[in-house]
N, C-alpha and C positions, 0 to 999 in steps of 0.2 A: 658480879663482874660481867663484861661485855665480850668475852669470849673470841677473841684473832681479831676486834674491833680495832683500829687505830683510831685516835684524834686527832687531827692535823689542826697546829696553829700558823695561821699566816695573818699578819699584820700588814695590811695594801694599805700605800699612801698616793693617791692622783697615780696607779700604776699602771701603765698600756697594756702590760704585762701580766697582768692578773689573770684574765680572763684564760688568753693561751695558759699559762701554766696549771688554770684548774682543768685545760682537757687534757693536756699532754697528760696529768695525775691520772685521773682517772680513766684514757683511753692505753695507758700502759700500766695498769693496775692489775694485779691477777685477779685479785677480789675484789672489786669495788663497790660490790656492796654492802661490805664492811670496812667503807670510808667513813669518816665522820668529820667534816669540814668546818673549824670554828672560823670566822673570818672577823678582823677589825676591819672594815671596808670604810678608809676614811678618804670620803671623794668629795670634789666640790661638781656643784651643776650644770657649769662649763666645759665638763670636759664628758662630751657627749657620748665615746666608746667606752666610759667608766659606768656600762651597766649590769648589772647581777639581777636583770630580771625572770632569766632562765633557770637560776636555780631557788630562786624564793621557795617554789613549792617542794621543791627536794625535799625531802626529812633527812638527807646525810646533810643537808647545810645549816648552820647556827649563823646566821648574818647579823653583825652588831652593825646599823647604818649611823653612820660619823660624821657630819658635817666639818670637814678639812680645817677648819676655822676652831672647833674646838678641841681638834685634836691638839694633846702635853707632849708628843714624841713616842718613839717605838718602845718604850719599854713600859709605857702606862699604856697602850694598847695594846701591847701582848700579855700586860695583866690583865686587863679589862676579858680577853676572849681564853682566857685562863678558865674563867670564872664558871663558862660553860661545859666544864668538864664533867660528864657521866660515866663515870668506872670503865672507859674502853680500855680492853688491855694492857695498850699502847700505844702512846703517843709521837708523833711526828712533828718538830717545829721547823717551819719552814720562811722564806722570802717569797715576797712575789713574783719570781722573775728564775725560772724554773726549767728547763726539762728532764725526763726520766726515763731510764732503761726501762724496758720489757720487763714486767715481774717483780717491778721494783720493790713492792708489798712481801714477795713470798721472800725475796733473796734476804733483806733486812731480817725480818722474822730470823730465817736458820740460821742468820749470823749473830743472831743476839742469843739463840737458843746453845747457838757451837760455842759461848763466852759462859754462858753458865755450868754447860758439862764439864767445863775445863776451872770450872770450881768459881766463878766468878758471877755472886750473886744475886748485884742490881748492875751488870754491863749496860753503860751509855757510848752508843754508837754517835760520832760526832767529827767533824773536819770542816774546814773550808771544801767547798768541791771544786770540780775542774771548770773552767767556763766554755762559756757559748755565747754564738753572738749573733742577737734575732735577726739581722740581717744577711745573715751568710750561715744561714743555718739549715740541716744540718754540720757542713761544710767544715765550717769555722770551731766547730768542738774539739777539746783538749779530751785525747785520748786516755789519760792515763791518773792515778788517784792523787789526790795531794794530799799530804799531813803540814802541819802548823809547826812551824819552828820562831823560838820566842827571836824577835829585834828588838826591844827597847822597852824601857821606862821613858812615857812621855813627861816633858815637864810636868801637867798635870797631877801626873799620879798614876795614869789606868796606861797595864801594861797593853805593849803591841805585838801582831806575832805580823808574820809572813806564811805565805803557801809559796809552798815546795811539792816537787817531785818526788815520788817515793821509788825507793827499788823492788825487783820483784820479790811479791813476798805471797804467801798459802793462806794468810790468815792474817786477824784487824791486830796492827801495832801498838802496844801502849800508847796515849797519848795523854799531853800536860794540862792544853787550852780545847776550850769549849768554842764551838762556832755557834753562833745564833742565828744563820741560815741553811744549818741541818744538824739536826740534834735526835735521834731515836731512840728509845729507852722504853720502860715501865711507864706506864700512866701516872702510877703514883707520885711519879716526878714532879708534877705536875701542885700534886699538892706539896711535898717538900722540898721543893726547891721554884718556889713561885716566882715568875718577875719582879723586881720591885719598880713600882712604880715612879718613883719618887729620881731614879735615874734616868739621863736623855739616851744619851747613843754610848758615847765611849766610857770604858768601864763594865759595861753589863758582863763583858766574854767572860773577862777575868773575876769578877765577881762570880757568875754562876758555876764557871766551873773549880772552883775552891770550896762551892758552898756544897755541889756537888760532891764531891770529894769527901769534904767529912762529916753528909749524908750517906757515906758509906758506898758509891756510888766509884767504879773504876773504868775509866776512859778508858778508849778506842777510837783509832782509826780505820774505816773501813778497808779490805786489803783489793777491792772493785769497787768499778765503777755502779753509781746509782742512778745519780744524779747530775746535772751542771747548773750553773750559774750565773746569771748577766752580772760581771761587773762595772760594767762602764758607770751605767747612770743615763747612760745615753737617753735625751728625753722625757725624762721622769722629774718631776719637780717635786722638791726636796721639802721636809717639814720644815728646815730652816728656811727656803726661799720663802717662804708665804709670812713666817711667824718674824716682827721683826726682833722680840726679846727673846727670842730663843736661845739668846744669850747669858740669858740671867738666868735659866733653867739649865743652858748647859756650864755654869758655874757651879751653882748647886748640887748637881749632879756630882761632879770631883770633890767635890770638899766631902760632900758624905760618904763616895768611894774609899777615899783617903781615909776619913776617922771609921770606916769601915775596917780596913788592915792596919790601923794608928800609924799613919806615916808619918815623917818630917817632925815625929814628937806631939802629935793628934791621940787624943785618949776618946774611945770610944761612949761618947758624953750623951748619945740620943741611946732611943730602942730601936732597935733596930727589927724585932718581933718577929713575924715569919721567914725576913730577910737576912735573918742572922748566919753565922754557920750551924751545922749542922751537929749533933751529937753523937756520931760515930766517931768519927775523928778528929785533930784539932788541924790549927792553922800552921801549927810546927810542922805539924807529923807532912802536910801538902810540903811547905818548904822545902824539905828533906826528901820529898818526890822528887820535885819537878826540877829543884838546884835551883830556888830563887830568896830573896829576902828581902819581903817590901818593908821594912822601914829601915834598910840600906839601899834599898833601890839596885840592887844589886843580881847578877846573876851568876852560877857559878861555870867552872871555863867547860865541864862536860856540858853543862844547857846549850852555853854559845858555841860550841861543837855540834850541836845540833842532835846528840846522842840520844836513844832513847830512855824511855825514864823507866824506872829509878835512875838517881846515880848510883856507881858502881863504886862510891867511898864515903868517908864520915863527912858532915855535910852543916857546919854549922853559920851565925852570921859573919865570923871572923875570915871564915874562908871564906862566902862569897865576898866581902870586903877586899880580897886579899888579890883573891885569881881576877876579880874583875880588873883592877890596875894594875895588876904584874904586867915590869914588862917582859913581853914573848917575840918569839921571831915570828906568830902569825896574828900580830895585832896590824894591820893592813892600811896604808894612804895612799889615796890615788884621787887625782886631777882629771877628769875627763874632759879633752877641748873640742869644741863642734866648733863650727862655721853656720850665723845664720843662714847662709846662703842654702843648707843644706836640708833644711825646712822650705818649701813649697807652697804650704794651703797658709791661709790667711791665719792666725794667732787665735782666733777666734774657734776657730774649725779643729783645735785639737782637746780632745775631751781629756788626754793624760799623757804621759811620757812613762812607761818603766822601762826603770834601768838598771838592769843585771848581772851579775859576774859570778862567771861559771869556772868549776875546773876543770882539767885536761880532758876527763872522761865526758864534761857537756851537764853537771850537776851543778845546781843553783848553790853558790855562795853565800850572796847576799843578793836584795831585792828593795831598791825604794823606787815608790812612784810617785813622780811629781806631776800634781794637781792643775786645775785649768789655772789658777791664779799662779801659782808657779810658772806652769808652762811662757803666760803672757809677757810674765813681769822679763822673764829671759829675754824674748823675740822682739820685745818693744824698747829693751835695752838698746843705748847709744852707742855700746862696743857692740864692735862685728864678733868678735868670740865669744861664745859661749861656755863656761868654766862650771865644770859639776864635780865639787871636791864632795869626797866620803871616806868615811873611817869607820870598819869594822874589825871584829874578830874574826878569822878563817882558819879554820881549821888546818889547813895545806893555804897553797900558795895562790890566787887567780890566775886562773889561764888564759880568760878576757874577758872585756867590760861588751856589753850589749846593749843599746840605747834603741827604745822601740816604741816610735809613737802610734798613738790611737787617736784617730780620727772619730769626730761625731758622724760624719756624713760619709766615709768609707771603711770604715773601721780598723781592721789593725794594718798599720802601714808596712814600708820594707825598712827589713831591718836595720842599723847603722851598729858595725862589729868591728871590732879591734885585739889584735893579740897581742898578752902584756909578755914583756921580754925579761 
């Protein structure tokens, strides 16, 4: 074994991003020369600051060079740069679009080492993390750590979470869902619980972190900051913009997530081989963690309470059946109306819209963001109002709805806030 070595996985697609994020790594690394860099570096030749020729001769760098054009999508690239794994300690999966606390290396290490003395075997360190925004940086960074709270079964199949704000806490939170751009652990991870390749984008989280799971492997939320996160997109072209059947890959991709957990009445009819779950524990026993039931599609009212895991009673598919459509006085509707007028930049010019409702104390409820096609289809509508209906479960009551666009070209706007009565 490779001794305090890390492995870092990052999968770059056409990223401006990439390059800033391997020095921010490395220039706040306590040890960096026991980094070990795999990279899927899939660029096209056009995009002329898409160069890695400063680290070619590195020995911590493993460069798999991709022509954009042949790249299947992020989950057969982060297998592909899997493959260069050499016994390092520890492994790091990362995005390309990154910066990082001071000591980022050593702080992760004692927090992985403080989850084993507390009896906890193979602890994987994992979360959405807080963002940043390469324009306004480091200005524009979210102070404070997030954990994953589950929102939805998409039609598909592959569940969804949200990030949230955490309260203050001394130490990493249980947690349900795996992020796939920050994941810490054992290296070994790496061998049981590989990417599968054969998935696009959506599905991988919640796949890995189930597979996880009964690889014996017990989630955490970091309880500090490490790292942040770009998530706009801003600028970055996407595997779908280039590919135009990316669509029959990202079909395939759900049908075999799906007969992955037998959902909708899907019997698990492929091999699924290294991809499978794991042998420590089953797909029940995660259920009865996290309070969910994918072939009810269901989740139970402690999950959508946003509780942490375990739940705290007996847990099986009849009750999440049961608590998901009960009705409750905090199963929540509400109408949001804007006025276009109240939008400014061109329709074009907004990379997203979230929109959130907080309680009285100022803690995220719920969270959806509507997309650039969303945003457009709104603003280019023929009514003057704008109507944003949502329906969740809330724990308590909303104290008000938050509507906060983001800008390509300025980035996060001011905010539009209302308090519900």
């Amino acid at each position: 074994m490779k001794h305090e070595h890390i492995f870092i996985q990052i999968a770059a697609y056409r990223d401006p991003e990439l390059i800033p994020t391997i020095n921010d790594c490395l220039s706040n690394a306590k040890f960096p020369e026991k980094l070990v860099f795999s990279i899927a570096w899939q660029h096209s030749s056009g995009d002329a600051w898409d160069n890695l020729d400063a680290f070619v001769n590195d020995p911590r760098f493993k460069i798999i060079d991709i022509d954009h054009k042949e790249s299947r999508g992020a989950c057969w690239a982060r297998n592909r740069l899997q493959q260069q794994y050499d016994d390092e300690e520890y492994t790091l999966q990362l995005d390309s679009h990154h910066r990082f606390v001071e000591n980022w290396d050593q702080e992760l290490i004692a927090m992985y080492h403080q989850l084993r003395s507390n009896g906890h075997e193979k602890p994987l360190l994992t979360s959405y993390a807080p963002s940043f925004n390469p324009k306004n940086d480091p200005a524009g960074r979210t102070m404070t750590p997030y954990k994953m709270n589950f929102d939805k079964f998409i039609p598909e199949g592959a569940v969804f979470f949200l990030p949230a704000t955490m309260d203050a806490v001394t130490e990493p939170i249980p947690a349900r869902f795996y992020s796939a751009h920050f994941a810490f652990t054992c290296g070994q991870f790496v061998k049981e619980v590989p990417h599968d390749p054969e998935l696009y984008f959506h599905g991988e989280e919640i796949s890995i972190a189930v597979r996880a799971f009964t690889w014996g492997y017990d989630l955490f939320h970091p309880h500090k900051l490490i790292l942040w996160h770009e998530y706009t997109r801003s600028g970055r072209v996407k595997h779908w913009d280039d590919d135009s059947q990316w669509w029959k890959k990202n079909t395939s991709s759900h049908l075999r997530n799906r007969k992955l957990f037998e959902m909708d009445g899907l019997t698990k009819d492929i091999d699924f081989g290294p991809y499978d779950f794991g042998p420590k524990r089953t797909l029940a026993e995660y259920e009865r963690y996290a309070g969910l039931s994918f072939k009810r599609r269901r989740a139970h009212k402690y999950t959508l309470a946003h509780k942490l895991p375990p739940i705290e009673c007996e847990f099986n598919d009849a009750d999440a059946d049961a608590d998901a459509n009960a009705d409750t006085d905090t199963d929540f509707k509400h109408c949001i109306e804007l006025k276009r007028g109240q939008f400014k930049l061109e329709p074009t010019d907004y990379a997203f819209w979230a929109v959130i409702y907080e309680d009285a104390l100022g803690a995220s409820l719920h969270r959806r963001d509507y997309s650039e096609t969303d945003v457009r289809q709104h603003l280019n509508a023929t009514d003057d109002t704008i109507q944003l209906h949502h329906e969740f479960y809330a724990p308590t009551k909303p104290h008000k709805w938050i509507v906060w666009p983001h800008s390509k070209t300025q980035g996060w706007l001011q905010k539009m806030e209302q308090r519900l009565h």
